[in-house]
VMD Tcl script that draws the C-alpha trace (Angstrom):
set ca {
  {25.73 -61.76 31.15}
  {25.49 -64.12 27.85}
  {28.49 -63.27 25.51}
  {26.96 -61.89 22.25}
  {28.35 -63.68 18.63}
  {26.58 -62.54 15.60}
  {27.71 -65.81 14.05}
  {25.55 -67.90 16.55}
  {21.85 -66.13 14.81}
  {20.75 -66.72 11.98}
  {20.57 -63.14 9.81}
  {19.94 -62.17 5.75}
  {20.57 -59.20 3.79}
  {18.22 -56.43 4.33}
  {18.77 -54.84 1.57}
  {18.16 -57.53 -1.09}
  {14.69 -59.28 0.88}
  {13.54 -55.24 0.38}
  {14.38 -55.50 -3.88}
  {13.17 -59.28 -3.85}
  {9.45 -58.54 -1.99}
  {9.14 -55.06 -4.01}
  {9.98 -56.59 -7.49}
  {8.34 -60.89 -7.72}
  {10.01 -62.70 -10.27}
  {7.74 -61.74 -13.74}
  {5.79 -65.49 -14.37}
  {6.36 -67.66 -17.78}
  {2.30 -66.82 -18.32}
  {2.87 -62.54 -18.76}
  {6.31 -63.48 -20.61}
  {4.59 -65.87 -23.04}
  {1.69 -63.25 -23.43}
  {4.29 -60.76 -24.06}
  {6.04 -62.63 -26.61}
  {2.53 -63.06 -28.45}
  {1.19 -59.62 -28.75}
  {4.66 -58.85 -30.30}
  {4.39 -61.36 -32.74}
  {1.12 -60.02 -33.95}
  {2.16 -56.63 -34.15}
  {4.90 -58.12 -36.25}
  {2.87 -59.84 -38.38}
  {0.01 -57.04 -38.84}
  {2.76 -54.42 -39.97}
  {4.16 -57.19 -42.76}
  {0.22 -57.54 -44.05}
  {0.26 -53.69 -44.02}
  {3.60 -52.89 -46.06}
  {2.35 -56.00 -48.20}
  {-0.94 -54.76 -49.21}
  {0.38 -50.82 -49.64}
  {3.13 -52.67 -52.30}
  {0.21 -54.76 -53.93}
  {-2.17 -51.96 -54.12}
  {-0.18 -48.91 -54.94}
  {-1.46 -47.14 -51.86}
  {0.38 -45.64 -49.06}
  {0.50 -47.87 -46.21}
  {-1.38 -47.35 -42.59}
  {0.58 -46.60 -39.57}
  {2.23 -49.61 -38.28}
  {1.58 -51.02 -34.79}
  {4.21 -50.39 -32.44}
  {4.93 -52.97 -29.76}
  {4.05 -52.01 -26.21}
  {7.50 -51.38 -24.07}
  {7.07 -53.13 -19.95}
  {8.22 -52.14 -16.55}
  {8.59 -54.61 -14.44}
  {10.07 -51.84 -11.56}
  {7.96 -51.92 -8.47}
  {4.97 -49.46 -7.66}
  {4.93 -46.78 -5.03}
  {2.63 -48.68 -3.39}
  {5.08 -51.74 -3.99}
  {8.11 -50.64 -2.53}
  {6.44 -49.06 0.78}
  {4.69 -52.98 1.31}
  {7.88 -54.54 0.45}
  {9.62 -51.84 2.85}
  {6.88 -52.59 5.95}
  {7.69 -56.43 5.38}
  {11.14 -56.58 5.75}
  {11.22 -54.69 8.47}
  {8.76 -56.76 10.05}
  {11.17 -59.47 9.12}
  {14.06 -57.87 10.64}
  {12.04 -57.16 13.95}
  {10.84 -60.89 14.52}
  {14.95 -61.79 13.80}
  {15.92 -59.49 16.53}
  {13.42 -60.84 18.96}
  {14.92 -64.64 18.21}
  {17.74 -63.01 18.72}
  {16.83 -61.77 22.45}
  {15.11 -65.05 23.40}
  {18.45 -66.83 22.76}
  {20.42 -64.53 24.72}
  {17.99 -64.27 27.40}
  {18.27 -60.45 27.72}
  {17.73 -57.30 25.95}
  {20.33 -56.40 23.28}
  {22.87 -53.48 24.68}
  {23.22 -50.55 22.76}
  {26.92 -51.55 21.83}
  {25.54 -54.71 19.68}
  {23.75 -52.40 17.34}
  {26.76 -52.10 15.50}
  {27.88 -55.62 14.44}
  {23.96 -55.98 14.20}
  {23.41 -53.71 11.39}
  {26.27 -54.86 9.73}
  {25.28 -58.27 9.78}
  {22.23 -57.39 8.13}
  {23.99 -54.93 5.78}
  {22.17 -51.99 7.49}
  {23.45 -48.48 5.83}
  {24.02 -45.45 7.74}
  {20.91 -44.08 7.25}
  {19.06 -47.30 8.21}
  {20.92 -47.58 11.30}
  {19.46 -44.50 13.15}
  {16.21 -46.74 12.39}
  {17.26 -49.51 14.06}
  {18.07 -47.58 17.41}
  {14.98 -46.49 16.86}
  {13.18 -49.77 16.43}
  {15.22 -51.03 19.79}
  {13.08 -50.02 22.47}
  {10.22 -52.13 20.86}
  {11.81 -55.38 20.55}
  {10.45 -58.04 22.49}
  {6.97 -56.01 23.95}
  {3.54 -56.88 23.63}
  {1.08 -54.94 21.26}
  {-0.44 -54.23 24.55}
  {2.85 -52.74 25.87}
  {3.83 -50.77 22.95}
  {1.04 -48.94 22.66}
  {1.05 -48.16 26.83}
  {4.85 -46.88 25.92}
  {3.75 -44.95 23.04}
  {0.57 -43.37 25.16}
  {3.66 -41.87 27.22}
  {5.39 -40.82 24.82}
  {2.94 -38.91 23.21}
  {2.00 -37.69 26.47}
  {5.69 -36.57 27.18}
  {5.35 -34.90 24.09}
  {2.32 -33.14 24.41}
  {3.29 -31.76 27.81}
  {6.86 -30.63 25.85}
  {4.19 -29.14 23.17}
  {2.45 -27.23 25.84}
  {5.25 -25.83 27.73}
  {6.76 -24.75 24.27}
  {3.34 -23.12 23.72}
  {3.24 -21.35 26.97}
  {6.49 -19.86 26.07}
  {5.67 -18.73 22.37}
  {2.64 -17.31 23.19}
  {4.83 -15.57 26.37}
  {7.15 -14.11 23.99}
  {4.16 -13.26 21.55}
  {2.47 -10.93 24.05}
  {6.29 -9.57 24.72}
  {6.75 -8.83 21.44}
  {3.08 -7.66 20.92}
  {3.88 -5.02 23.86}
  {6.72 -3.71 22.44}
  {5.39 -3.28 18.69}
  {2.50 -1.48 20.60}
  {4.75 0.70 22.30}
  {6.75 1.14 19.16}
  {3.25 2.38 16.90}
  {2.10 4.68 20.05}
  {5.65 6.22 20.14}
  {5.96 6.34 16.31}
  {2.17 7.79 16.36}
  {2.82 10.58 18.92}
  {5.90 11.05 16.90}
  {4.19 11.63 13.76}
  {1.03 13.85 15.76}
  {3.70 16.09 16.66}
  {5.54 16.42 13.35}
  {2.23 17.36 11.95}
  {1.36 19.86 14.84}
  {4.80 21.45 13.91}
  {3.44 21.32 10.00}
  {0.10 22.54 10.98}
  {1.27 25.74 12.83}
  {4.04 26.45 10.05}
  {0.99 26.51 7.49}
  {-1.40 28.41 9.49}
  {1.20 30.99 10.16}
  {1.96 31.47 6.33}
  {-1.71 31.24 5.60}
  {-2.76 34.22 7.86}
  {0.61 35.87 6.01}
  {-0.80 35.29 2.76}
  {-4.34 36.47 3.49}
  {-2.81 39.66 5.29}
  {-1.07 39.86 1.91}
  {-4.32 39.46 -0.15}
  {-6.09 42.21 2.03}
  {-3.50 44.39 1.58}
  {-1.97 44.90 4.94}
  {1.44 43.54 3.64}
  {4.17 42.15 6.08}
  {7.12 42.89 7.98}
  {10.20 41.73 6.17}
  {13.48 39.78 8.06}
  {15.08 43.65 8.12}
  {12.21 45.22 9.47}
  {10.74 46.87 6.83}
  {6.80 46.93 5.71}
  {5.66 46.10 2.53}
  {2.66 46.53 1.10}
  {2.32 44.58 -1.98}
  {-0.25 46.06 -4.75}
  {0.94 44.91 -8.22}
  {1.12 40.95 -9.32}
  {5.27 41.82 -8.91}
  {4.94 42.70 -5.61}
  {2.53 40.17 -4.82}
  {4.52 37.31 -5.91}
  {7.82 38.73 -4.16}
  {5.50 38.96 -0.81}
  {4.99 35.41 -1.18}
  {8.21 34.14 -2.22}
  {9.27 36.01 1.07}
  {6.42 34.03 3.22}
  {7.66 30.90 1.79}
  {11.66 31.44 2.36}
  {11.20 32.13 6.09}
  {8.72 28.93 6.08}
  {11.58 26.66 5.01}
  {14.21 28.47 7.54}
  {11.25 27.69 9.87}
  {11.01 24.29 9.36}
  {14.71 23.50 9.17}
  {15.20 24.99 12.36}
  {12.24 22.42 13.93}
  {14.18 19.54 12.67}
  {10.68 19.10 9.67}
  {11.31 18.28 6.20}
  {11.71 21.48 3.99}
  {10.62 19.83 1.46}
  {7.67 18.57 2.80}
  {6.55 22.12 4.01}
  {7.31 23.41 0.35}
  {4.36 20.89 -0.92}
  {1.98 22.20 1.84}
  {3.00 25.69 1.18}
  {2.11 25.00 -3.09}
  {-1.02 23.42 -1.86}
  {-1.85 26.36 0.00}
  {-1.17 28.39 -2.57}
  {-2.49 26.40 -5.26}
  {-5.87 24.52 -3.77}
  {-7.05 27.96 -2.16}
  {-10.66 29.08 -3.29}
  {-11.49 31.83 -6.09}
  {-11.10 35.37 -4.29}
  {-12.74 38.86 -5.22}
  {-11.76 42.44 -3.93}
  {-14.66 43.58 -2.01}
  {-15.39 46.48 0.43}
  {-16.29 45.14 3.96}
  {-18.83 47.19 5.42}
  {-18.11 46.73 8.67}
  {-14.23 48.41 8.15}
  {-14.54 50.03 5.15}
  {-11.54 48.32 4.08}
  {-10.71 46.85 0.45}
  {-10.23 43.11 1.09}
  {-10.06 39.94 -0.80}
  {-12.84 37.30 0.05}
  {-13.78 34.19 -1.21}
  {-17.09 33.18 -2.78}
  {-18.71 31.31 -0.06}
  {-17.53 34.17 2.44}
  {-19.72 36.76 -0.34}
  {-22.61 34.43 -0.22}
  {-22.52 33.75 3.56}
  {-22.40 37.41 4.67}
  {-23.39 39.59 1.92}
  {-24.98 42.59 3.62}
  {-21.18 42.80 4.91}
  {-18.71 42.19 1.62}
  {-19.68 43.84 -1.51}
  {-18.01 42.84 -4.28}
  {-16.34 45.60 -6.62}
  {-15.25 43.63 -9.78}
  {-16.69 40.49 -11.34}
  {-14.66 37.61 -12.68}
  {-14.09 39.52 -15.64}
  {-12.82 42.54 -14.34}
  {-15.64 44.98 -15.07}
  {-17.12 46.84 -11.69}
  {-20.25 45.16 -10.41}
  {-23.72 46.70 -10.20}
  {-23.29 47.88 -7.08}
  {-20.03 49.78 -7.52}
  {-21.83 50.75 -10.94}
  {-24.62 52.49 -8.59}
  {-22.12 53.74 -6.25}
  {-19.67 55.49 -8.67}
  {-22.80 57.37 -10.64}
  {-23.85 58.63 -6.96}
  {-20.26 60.10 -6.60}
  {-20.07 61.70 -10.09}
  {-23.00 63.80 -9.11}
  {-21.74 64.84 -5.91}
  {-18.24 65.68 -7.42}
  {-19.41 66.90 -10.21}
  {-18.01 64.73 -13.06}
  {-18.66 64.24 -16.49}
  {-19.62 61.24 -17.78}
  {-16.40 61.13 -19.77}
  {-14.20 62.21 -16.70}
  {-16.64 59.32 -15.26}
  {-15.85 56.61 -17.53}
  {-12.47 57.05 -17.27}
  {-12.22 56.57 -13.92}
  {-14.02 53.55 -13.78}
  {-11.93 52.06 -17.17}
  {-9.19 52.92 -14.96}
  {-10.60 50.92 -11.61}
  {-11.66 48.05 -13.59}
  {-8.22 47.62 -15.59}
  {-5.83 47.71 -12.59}
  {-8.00 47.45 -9.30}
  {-8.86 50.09 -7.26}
  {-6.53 49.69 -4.68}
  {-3.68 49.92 -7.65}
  {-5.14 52.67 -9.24}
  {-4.94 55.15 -5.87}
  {-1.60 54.05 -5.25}
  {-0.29 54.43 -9.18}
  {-2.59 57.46 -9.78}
  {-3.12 58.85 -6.28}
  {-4.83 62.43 -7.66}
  {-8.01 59.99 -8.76}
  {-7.27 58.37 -5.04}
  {-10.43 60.83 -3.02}
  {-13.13 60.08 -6.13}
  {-12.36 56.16 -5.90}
  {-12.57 56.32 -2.13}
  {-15.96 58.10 -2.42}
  {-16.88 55.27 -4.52}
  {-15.80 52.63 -2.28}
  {-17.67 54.80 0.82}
  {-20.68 55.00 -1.22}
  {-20.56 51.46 -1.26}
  {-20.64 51.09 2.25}
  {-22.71 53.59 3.65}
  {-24.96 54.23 1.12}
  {-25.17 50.69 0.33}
  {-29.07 50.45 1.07}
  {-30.49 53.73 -0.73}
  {-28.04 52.77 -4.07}
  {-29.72 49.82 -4.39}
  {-33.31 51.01 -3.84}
  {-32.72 54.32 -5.56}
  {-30.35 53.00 -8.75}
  {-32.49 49.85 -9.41}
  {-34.61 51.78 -11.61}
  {-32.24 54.43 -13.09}
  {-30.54 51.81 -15.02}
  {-33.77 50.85 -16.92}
  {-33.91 54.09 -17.90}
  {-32.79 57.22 -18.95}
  {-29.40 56.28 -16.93}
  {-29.16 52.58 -19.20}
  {-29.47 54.36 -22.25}
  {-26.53 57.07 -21.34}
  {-23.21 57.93 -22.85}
  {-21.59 56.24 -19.62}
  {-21.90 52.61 -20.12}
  {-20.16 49.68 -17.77}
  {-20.92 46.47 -19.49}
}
mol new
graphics top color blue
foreach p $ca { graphics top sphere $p radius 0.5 }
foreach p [lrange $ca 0 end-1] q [lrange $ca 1 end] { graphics top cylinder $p $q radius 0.2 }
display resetview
């Protein structure tokens, strides 16, 4: 094997061809140019100052003298870059000629140093090595490979990301179906808490009352009562709901929005019972041969308990006074309050409230024109 001598090839400084190609000596034709657009920028700004002085005016803005750069471009320094390297890579093919061999791997050092090759440069160089001394032809055969290599490398790497992106797409799909079931059954929980406390609260509204934690029954009639009733349906929600591992909290809100989004009710008579129950609108409109309403919204009896309580005067054989009592009496704290607060006036309010179920028919047909007349125009008067 030849013995390799740095000393025997001939070699320059890489680093100063690079500054000499990217910045060309400036020629004596710019500098002269130079010189004489200064000189008339000089001589323009005497005239000016001159003139101002002569004429008593203020003098024009003076010319100022354009500043070079003689620094390379962008576009400079990356040609000057490309040919010294081309430089360096015809040196190093002189180089192998004269040996008669490839250069080894442990002549890159003393190499780079002979061409005062940094650090950073030198990691170019190793990777300039494998070229040295190839035709066009060959380099771009070796390069085809490469590329090839690394397309196959690309490929496998692919196979393997997309491998672990289905993994990972199977488990985030098991993750949302277990978090979904999870959250189905949370609100199943929710769903049967509420639907328990709503039938509560409409037993409530009806008047049946409830079965407190000791046992006993209460029947709530007055607003006090009322409230307390559902005070006591929402404290045994929230033990409820603790004990199924749900949010309190979160069953308080549904509870309110029970409470507070539920429709408009009205006390009517259901005609199917003969019961005093509390009914929404819709439920009036949707079966009204079956609820009859006994108040309007603003408290006063309706027409139909109107018609109803004048049948039962006459077969009890009230006054008109005693009459009007009774009904100022129904319309200022409900019926179903007024038989439990007053319960002597309890039979003629239930005759009232039977009239209005099975003599629902004939009150209408028979009343409708008793209140045009004589019966309108009375001392007893509901509106």
């Amino acid at each position: 094997m030849t013995d390799f001598n740095i000393e025997d090839f001939q070699t320059f400084d890489i680093q100063k061809r690079r500054q000499e190609l990217a910045n060309p000596p400036v020629s004596q034709a710019v500098i002269d140019a130079r010189a004489k657009t200064a000189q008339m920028a000089n001589d323009y700004n005497r005239m000016n100052q001159f003139v101002a002085l002569a004429t008593g005016r203020r003098a024009g803005s003076p010319m100022k003298i354009p500043s070079y750069s003689d620094g390379p471009t962008a576009s400079q320094s990356t040609a000057a870059n490309e040919a010294t390297l081309t430089e360096f890579m015809r040196s190093l093919e002189k180089m192998q000629e004269q040996l008669g061999r490839p250069i080894e791997e442990s002549e890159i050092p003393a190499i780079a140093k002979a061409f005062n090759i940094g650090p950073k440069g030198l990691a170019q160089i190793k990777a300039y090595f494998p070229y040295v001394g190839i035709t066009s032809a060959e380099k771009r055969a070796r390069s085809g490979e490469e590329r090839a290599i690394a397309s196959a490398e690309r490929a496998v790497s692919a196979e393997e990301r997309a491998a672990r992106g289905e993994e990972r797409a199977e488990i985030k799909f098991t993750q949302e179906q277990e978090k979904k079931s999870a959250k189905q059954k949370e609100e199943e929980r929710y769903d049967l808490l509420v639907r328990e406390a709503s039938r509560k609260l409409r037993g409530v509204q009806d008047g049946e009352g409830f079965t407190t934690e000791d046992g006993s029954q209460i029947t709530p009639l007055d607003p006090g009562q009322t409230f307390a009733a559902q005070q006591e349906i929402f404290n045994r929600g929230m033990k409820q709901a603790e004990m199924m591992g749900l949010d309190p909290d979160e069953f308080a809100k549904r509870f309110n929005n029970l409470i507070i989004k539920a429709p408009t009710t009205k006390q009517v008579v259901d005609a199917q019972t003969g019961k005093l129950v509390f009914r929404s609108d819709r439920e009036i409109a949707n079966e009204q041969d079956r609820y009859i309403p006994i108040q309007t919204g603003s408290g006063k009896l309706t027409v139909q308990a109107q018609n109803a309580a004048i049948v039962a005067f006459g077969e009890l054989g009230m006054t008109y006074p005693e009459g009007l009592k009774l009904v100022r009496l129904m319309e200022d704290l409900t019926p179903l309050v007024a038989m439990e607060q007053y319960p002597e006036k309890a039979p003629f309010i239930m005759k009232i409230l039977t009239n209005m179920q099975t003599k629902k028919d004939l009150i209408d047909v028979l009343m409708g024109r008793a209140f045009k007349g004589s019966a309108g125009n009375s001392e007893l008067k509901f509106e």
